[in-house]
VEXVEXVEX-293262 format. One record per residue (C-alpha): x, y, z negated; residue in three letters; chain. Coordinates in nm, 2 decimals. Layout:
> X Y Z aa ch
> X Y Z ALA A
...
This chain:
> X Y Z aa ch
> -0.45 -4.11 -0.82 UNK A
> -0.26 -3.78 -0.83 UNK A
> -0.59 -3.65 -0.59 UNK A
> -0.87 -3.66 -0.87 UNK A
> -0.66 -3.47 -1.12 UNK A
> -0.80 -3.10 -1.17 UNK A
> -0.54 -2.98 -1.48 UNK A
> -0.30 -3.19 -1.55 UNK A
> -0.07 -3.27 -1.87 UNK A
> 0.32 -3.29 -1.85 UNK A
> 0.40 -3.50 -2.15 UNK A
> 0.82 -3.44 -2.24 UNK A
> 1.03 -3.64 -2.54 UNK A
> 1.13 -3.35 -2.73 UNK A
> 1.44 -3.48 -2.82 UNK A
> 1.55 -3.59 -2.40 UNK A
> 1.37 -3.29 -2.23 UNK A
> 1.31 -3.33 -1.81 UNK A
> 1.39 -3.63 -1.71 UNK A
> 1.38 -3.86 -1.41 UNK A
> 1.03 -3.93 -1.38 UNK A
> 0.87 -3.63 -1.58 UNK A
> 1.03 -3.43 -1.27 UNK A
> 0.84 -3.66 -1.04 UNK A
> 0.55 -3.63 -1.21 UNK A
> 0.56 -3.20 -1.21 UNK A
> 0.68 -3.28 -0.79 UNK A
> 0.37 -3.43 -0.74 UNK A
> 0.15 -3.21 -0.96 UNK A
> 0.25 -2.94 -0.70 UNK A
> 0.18 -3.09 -0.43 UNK A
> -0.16 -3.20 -0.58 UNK A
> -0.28 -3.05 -0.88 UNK A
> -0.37 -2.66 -0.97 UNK A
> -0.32 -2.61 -1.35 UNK A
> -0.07 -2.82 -1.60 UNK A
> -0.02 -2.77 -1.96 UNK A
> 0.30 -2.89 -2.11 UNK A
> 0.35 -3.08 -2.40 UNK A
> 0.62 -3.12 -2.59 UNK A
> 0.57 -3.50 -2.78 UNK A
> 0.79 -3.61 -3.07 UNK A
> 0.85 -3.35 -3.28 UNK A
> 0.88 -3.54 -3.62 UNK A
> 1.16 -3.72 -3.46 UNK A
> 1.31 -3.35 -3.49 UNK A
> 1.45 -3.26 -3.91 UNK A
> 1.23 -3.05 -4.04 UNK A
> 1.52 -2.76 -4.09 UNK A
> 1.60 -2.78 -3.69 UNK A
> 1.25 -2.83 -3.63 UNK A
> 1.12 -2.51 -3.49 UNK A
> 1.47 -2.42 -3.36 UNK A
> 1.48 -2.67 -3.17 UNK A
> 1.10 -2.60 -2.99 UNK A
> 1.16 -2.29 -2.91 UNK A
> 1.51 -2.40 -2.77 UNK A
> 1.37 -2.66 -2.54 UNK A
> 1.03 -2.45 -2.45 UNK A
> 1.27 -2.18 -2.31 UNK A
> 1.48 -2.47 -2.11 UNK A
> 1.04 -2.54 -1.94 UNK A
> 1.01 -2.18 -1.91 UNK A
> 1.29 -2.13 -1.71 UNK A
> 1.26 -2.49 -1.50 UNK A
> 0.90 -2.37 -1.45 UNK A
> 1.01 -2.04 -1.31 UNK A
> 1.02 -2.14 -1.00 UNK A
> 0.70 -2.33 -0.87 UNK A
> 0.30 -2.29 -0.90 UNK A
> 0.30 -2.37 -1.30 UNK A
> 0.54 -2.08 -1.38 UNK A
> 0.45 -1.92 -1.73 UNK A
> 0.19 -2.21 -1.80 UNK A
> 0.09 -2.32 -2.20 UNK A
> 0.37 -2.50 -2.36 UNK A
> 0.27 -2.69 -2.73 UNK A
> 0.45 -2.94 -2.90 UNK A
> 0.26 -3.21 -3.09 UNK A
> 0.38 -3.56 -3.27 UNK A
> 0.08 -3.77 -3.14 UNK A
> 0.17 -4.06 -3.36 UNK A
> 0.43 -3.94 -3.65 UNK A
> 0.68 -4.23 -3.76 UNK A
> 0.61 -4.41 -3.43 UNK A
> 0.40 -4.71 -3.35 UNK A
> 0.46 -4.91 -3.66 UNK A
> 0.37 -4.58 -3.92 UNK A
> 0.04 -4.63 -4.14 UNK A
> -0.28 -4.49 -3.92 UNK A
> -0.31 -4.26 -4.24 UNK A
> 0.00 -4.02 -4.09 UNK A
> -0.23 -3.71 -3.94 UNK A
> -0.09 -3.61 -3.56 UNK A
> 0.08 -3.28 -3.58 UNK A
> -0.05 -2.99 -3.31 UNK A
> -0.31 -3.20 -3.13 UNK A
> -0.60 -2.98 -3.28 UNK A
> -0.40 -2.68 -3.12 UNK A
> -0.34 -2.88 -2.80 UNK A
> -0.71 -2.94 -2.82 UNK A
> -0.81 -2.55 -2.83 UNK A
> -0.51 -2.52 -2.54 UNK A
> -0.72 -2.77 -2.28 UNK A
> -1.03 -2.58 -2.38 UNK A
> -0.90 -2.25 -2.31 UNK A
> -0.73 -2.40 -1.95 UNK A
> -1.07 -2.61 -1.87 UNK A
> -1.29 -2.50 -1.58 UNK A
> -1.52 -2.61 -1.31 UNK A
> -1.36 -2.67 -0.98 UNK A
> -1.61 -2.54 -0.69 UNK A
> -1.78 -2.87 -0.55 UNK A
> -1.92 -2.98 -0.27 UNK A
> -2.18 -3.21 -0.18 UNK A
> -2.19 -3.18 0.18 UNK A
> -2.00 -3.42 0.47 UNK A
> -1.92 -3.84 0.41 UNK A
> -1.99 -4.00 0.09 UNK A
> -1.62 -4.09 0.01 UNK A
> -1.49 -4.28 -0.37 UNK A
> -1.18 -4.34 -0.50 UNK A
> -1.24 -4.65 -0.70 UNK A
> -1.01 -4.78 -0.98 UNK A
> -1.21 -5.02 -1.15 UNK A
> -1.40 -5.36 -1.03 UNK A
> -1.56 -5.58 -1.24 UNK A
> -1.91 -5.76 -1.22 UNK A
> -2.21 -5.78 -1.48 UNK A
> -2.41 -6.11 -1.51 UNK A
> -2.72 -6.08 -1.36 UNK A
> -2.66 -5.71 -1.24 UNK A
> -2.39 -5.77 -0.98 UNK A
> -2.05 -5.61 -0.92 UNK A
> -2.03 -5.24 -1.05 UNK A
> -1.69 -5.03 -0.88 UNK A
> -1.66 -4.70 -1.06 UNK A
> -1.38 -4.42 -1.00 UNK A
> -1.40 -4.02 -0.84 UNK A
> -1.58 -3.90 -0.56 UNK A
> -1.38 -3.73 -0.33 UNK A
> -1.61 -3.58 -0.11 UNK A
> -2.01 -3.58 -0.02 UNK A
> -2.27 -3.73 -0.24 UNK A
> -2.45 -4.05 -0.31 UNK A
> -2.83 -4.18 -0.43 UNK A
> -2.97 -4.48 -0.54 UNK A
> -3.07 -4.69 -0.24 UNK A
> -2.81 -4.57 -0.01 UNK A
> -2.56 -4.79 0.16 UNK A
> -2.24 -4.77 0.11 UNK A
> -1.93 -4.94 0.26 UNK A
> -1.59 -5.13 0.14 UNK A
> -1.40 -5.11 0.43 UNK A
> -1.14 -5.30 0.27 UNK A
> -1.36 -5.61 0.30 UNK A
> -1.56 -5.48 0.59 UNK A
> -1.90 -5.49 0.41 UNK A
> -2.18 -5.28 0.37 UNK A
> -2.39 -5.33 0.07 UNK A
> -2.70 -5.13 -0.11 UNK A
> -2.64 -4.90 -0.46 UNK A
> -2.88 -5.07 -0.70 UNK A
> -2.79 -4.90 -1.00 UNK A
> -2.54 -4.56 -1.13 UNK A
> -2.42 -4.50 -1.43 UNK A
> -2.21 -4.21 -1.55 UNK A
> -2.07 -4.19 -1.92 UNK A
> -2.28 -4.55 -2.00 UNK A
> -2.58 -4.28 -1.87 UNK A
> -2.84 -4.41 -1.58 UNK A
> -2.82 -4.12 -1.29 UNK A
> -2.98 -4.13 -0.94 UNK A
> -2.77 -3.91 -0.78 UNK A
> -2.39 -3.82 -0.81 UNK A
> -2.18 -3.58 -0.60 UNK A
> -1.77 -3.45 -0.53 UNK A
> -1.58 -3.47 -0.88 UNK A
> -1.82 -3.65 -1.08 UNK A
> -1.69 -3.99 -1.23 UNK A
> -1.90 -4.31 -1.13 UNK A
> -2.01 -4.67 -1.20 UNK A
> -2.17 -4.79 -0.85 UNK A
> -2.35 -5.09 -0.90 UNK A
> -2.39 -5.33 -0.62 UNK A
> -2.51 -5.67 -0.51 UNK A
> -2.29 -5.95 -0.58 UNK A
> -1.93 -5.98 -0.43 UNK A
> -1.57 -6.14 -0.58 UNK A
> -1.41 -5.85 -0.82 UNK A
> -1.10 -5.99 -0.78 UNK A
> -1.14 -5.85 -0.40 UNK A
> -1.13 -5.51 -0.47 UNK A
> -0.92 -5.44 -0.77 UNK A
> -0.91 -5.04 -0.63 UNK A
> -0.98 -4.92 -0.28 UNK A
> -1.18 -4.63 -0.08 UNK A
> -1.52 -4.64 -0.01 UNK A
> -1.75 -4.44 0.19 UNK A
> -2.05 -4.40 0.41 UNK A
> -2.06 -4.63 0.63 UNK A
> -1.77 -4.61 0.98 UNK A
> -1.70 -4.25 0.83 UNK A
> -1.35 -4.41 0.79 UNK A
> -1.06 -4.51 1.00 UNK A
> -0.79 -4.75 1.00 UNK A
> -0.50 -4.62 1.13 UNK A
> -0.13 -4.80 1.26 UNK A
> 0.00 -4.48 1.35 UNK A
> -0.03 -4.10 1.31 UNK A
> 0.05 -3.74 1.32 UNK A
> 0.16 -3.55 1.03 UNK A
> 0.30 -3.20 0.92 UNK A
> 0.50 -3.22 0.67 UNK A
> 0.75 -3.04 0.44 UNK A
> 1.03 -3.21 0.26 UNK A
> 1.06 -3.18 -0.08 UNK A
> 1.33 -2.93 -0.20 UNK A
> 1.46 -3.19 -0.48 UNK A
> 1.50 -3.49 -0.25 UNK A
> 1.87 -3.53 -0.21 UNK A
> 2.02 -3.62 0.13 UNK A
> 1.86 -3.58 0.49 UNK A
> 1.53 -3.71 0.66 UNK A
> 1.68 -3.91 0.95 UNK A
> 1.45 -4.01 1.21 UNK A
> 1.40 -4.42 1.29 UNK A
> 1.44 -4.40 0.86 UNK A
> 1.14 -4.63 0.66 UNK A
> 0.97 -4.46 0.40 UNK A
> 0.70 -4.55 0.14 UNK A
> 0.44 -4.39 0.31 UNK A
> 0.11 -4.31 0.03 UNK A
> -0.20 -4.26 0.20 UNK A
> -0.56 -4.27 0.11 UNK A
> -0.56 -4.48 -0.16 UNK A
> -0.26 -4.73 -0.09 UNK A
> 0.13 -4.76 -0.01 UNK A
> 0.24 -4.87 0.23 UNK A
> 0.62 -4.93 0.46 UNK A
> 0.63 -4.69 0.78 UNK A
> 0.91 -4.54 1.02 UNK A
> 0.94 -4.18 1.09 UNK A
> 1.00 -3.99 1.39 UNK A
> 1.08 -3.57 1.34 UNK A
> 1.00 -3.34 1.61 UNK A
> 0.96 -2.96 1.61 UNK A
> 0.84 -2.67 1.86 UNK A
> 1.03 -2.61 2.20 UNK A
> 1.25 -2.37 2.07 UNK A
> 1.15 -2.05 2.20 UNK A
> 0.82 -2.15 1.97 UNK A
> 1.00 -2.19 1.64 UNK A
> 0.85 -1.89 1.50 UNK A
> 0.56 -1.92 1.59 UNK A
> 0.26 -1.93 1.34 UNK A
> 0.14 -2.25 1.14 UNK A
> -0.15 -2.40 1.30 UNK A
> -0.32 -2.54 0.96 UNK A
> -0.49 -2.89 1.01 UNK A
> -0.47 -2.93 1.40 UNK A
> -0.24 -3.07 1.66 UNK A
> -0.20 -2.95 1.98 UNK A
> -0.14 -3.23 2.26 UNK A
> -0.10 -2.95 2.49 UNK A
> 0.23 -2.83 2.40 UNK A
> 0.60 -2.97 2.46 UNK A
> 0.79 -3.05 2.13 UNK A
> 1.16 -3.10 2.09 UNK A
> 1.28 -3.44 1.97 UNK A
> 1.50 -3.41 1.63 UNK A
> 1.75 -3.66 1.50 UNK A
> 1.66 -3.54 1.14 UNK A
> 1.40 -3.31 0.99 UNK A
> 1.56 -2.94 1.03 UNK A
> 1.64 -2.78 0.67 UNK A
> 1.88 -2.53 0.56 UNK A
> 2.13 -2.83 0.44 UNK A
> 2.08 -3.05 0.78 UNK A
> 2.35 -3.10 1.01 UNK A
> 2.38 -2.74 1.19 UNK A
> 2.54 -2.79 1.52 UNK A
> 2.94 -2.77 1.55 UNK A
> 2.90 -2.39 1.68 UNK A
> 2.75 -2.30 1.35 UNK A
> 3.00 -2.49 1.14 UNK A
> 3.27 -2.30 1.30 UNK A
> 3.09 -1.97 1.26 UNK A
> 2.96 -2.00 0.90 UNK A
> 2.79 -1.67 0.90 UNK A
> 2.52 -1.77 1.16 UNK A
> 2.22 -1.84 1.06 UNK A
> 2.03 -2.17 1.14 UNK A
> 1.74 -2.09 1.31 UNK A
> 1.48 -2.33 1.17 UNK A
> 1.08 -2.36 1.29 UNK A
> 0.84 -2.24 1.05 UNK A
> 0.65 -2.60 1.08 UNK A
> 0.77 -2.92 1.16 UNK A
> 0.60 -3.28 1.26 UNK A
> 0.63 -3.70 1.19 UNK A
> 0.52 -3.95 1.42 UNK A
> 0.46 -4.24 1.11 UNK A
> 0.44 -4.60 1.24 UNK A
> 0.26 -4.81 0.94 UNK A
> 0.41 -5.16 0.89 UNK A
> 0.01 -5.24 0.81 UNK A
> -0.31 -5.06 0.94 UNK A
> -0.39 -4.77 0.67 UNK A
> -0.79 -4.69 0.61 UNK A
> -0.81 -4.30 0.52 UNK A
> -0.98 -4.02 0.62 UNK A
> -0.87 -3.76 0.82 UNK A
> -0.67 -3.46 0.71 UNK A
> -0.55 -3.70 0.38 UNK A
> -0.27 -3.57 0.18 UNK A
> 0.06 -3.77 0.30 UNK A
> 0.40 -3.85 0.05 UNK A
> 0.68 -4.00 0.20 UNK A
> 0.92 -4.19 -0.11 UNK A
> 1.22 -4.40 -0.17 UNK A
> 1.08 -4.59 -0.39 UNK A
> 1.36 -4.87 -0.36 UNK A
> 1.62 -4.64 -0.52 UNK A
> 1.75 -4.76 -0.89 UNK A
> 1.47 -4.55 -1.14 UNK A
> 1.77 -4.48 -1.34 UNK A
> 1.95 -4.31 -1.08 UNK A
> 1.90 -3.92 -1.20 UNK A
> 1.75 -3.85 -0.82 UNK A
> 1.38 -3.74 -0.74 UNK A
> 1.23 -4.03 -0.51 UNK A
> 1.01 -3.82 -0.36 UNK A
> 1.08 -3.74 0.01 UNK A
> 0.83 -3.51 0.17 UNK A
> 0.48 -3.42 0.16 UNK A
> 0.22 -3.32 0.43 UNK A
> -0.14 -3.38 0.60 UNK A
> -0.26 -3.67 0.82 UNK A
> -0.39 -3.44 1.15 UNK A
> -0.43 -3.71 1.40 UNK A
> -0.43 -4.09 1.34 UNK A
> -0.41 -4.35 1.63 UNK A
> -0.67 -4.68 1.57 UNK A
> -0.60 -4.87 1.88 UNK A
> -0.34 -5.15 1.79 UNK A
> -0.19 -5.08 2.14 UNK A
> -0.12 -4.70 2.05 UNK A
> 0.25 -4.72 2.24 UNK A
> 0.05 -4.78 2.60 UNK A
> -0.30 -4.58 2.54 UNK A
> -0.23 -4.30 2.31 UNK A
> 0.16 -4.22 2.29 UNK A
> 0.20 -4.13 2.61 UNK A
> -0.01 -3.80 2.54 UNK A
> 0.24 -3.69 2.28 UNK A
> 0.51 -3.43 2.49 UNK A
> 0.78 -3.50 2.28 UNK A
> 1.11 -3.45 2.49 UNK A
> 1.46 -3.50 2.42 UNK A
> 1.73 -3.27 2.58 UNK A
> 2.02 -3.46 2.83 UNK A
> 2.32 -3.33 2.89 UNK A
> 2.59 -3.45 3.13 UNK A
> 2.94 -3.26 3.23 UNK A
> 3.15 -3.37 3.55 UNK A
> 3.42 -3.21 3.78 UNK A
> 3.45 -3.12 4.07 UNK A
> 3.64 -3.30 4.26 UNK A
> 3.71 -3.14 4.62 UNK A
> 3.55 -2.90 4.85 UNK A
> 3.38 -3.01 5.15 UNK A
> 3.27 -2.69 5.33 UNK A
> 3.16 -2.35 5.19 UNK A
> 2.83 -2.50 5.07 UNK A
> 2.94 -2.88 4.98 UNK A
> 3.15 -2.99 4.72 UNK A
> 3.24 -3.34 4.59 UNK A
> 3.20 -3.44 4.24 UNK A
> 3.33 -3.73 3.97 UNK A
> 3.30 -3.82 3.59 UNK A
> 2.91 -3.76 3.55 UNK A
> 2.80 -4.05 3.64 UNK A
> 2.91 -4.47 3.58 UNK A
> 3.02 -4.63 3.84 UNK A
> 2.72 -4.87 3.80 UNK A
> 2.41 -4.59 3.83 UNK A
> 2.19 -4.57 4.05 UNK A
> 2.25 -4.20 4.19 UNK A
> 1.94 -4.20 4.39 UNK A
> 1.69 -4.10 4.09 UNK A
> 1.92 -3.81 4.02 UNK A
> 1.94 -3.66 4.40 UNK A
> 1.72 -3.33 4.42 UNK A
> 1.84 -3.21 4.03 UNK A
> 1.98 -2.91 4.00 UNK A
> 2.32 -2.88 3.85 UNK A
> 2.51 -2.56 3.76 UNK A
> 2.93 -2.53 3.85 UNK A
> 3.14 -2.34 3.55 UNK A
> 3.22 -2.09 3.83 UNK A
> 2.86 -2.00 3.86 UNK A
> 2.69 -2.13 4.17 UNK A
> 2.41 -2.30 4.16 UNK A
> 2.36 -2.67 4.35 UNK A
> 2.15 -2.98 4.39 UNK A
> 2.26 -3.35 4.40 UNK A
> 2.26 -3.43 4.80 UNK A
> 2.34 -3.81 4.75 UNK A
> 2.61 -4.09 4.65 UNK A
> 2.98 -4.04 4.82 UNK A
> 3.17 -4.37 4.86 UNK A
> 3.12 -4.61 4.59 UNK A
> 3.26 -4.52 4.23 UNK A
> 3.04 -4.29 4.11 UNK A
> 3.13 -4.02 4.30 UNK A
> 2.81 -3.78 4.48 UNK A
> 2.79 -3.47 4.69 UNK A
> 2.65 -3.13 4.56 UNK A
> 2.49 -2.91 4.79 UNK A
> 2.53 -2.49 4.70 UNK A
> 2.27 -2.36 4.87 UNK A
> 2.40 -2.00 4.86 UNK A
> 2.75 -2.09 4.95 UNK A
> 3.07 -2.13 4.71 UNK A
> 3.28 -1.78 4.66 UNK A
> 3.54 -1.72 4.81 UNK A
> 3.68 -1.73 4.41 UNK A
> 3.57 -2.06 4.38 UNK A
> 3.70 -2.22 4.70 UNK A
> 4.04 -2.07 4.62 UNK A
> 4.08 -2.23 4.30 UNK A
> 3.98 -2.59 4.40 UNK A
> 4.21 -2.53 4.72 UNK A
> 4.50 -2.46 4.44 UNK A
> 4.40 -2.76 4.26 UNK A
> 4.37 -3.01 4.52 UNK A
> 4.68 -2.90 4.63 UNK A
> 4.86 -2.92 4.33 UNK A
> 4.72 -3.31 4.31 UNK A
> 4.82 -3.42 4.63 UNK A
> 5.21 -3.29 4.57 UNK A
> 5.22 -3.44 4.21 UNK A
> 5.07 -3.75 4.43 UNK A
> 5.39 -3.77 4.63 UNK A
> 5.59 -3.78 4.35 UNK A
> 5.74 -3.46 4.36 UNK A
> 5.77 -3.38 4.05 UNK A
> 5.83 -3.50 3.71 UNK A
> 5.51 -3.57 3.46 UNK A
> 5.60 -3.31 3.23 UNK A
> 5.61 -3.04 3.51 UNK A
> 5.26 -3.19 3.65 UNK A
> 5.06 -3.15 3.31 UNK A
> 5.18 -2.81 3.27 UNK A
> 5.06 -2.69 3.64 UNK A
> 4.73 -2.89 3.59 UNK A
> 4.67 -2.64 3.26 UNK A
> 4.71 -2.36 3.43 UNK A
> 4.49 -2.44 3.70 UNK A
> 4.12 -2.51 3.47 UNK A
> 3.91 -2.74 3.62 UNK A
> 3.55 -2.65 3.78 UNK A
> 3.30 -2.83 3.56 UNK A
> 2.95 -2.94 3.67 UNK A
> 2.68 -2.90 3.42 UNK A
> 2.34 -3.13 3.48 UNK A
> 2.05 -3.04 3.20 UNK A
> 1.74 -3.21 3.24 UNK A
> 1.41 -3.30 2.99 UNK A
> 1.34 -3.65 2.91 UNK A
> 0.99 -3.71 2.76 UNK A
> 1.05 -3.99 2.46 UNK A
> 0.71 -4.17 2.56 UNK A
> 0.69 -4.16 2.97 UNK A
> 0.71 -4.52 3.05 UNK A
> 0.86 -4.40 3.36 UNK A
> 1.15 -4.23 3.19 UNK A
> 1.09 -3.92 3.46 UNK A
> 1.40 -3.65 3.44 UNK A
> 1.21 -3.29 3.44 UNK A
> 1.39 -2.94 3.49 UNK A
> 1.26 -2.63 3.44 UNK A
């Protein structure tokens, strides 16, 4: 509902200030909305010494929570809409709504409209006329519509013919973007349709998965972890769906936002959660506080919808909690962001995943075990005993010495393989596994004591093998790629 609002009102108690849910309400006016006034309700519950002490005290406190989003420096009046409460005589006048009144006049304005593209109506109201048939009214989000056109309720996949329009009890032929509506149509069951979208007819498209951008929102405690559920609002409805957070390939984190398109062209790098300045930085950086995270200038959800989702494309997105305690002081709100590509085949995972390049980064260490020749060596520890070391032969692996080598095969049967250096071991190299080996084989005979046998083995550092490959999250064949 937050999508049809042009200025909006933030109604505070006086006498409580922010709380929970008036800070939920001023997190979605920024995602949504353009221009709020503030009001400040209850001011006879304030005595009448204190009174405008205390309204300038807690206009300051929304000046200065204000400071720092789209509404900064905004109208703040305070008003008692209904002096002595609900049960107080209807002869008590309201204080300050005449000046709240001349406020909303002075903030009013005409939003630029539209009429062009799909007929689409946000409709919050059902309810049929005997004789007439079944009128839906709400806000037209987009395009236009006249008598006689057809319209359809994709929630009940029908299509049926305007017969009448009404706006503000007022017959009309034509309405357009931002106008408010009563549609009247042939006969159906209210009870079907208590609020929905509706549109020109197919113009929508129902959706079990999709691509968003998104930002979180800077008030959502904790971390955005991928596999998490969210309430996912979309369209017109709520609904359960899992994320999945990916990024740009590194090398692309600063590069510029690409507003309202996805590119299926381009690699993107897997993430665990969504990347903000209070995620968990790699160890490194905890060590070294001083570095700074490096963080992409936009980031991406893959959202899998427990239910099919009918919405158009490009649709504002909000991710909630909505299952944590209301009374819990903690904003519910999660992130925010656009719908670029939705997937409408139920079978998404075979026919349209696949096309997404998201990749995830593997990284295995082993030793070295012996030396062959000068351009073989024998390694251990990087793979189980159980794998199959065929699919890795032909990867490239890097030694902590340097060289460079390629996996030549399995060698014996516990998970040991050769490596194959292509430009030869140095001499360096081959020395220091020669020590090594040596040392192993003596300690092997028994020659000396345990104590004496760790200490040699720390001065001689073992050589390390490093394999790094790509893994693409959504190849069925689960292909290893290196650059």
């Amino acid at each position: 509902g937050a999508q049809i609002i042009d200025l909006m009102m933030l109604v505070i108690d006086v006498t409580k200030g922010m709380q929970t849910q008036s800070a939920e309400c001023l997190v979605i006016g920024q995602i949504a909305c353009q221009k709020m006034v503030v009001v400040l309700n209850k001011i006879d519950l304030l005595p009448e010494g204190k009174r405008q002490s205390a309204i300038e005290k807690m206009t300051k406190k929304m000046q200065k929570t204000l400071e720092n989003t789209k509404f900064c420096g905004c109208p703040i009046v305070a008003v008692a809409a209904k002096p002595g409460g609900p049960e107080a005589p209807e002869s008590e006048n309201p204080l300050g709504v005449s000046e709240l009144i001349e406020v909303l006049k002075s903030q009013a304005y005409l939003p630029s409209r539209d009429p062009s593209g799909h007929f689409l109506m946000a409709v919050d109201h059902c309810f049929s006329i005997k004789g007439q048939g079944t009128v839906m009214t709400g806000t037209i989000l987009s395009g236009s519509v006249s008598l006689g056109d057809n319209v359809e309720i994709p929630a009940l996949k029908v299509t049926k013919k305007v017969k009448s329009m009404q706006m503000f009890h007022t017959p009309v032929t034509y309405a357009m973007q931002g106008d408010r509506v009563g549609i009247c149509v042939t006969q159906f069951d209210p009870k079907l349709l208590e609020r929905g979208l509706i549109c020109t007819p197919e113009s929508l498209h129902t959706v079990h998965a999709a691509i968003i951008s998104l930002k979180k929102i800077q008030y959502f405690r904790g971390s955005l972890q991928t596999k998490a559920k969210f309430h996912i609002t979309v369209g017109h409805e709520t609904v359960m769906g899992r994320v999945m957070f990916f990024s740009p390939a590194p090398a692309d984190f600063n590069e510029e936002i690409q507003e309202n398109v996805f590119d299926f062209e381009k690699d993107y790098l897997y993430q665990e959660e969504y990347l903000s300045k209070d995620s968990n930085c790699s160890d490194e950086n905890k060590e070294n506080d001083q570095a700074e995270v490096q963080l992409p200038r936009q980031q991406w959800a893959l959202l899998e919808f427990e239910k099919p989702v009918t919405c158009p494309k490009l649709c504002l997105v909000i991710g909630s909690k909505l299952d944590t305690d209301i009374h819990a002081n903690t904003c519910r709100l999660a992130f925010h962001g656009v719908l670029l590509q939705g997937m409408e085949d139920k079978n998404y995972m075979e026919t349209f995943l696949p096309k997404l390049k998201v990749y995830k980064l593997k990284h295995k260490e082993g030793q070295v075990e012996r030396v062959m020749d000068d351009y073989s060596v024998i390694g251990r520890s990087l793979f189980k005993k159980e794998t199959n070391i065929q699919i890795f032969v032909g990867l490239k692996v890097k030694l902590s010495t340097g060289e460079d080598g390629i996996i030549d095969g399995g060698f014996g049967q516990s998970g040991k393989f050769k490596i194959r250096i292509p430009d030869g071991l140095k001499p360096d190299t081959k020395m220091l596994l020669t020590v090594a080996s040596k040392k192993k084989s003596k300690a092997g005979k028994g020659d000396t004591t345990k104590e004496d046998e760790s200490s040699k083995n720390d001065s001689a550092q073992p050589v390390t093998i490093s394999l790094l490959f790509k893994r693409y999250v959504f190849d069925m064949q689960k292909k290893m790629i290196q650059s």
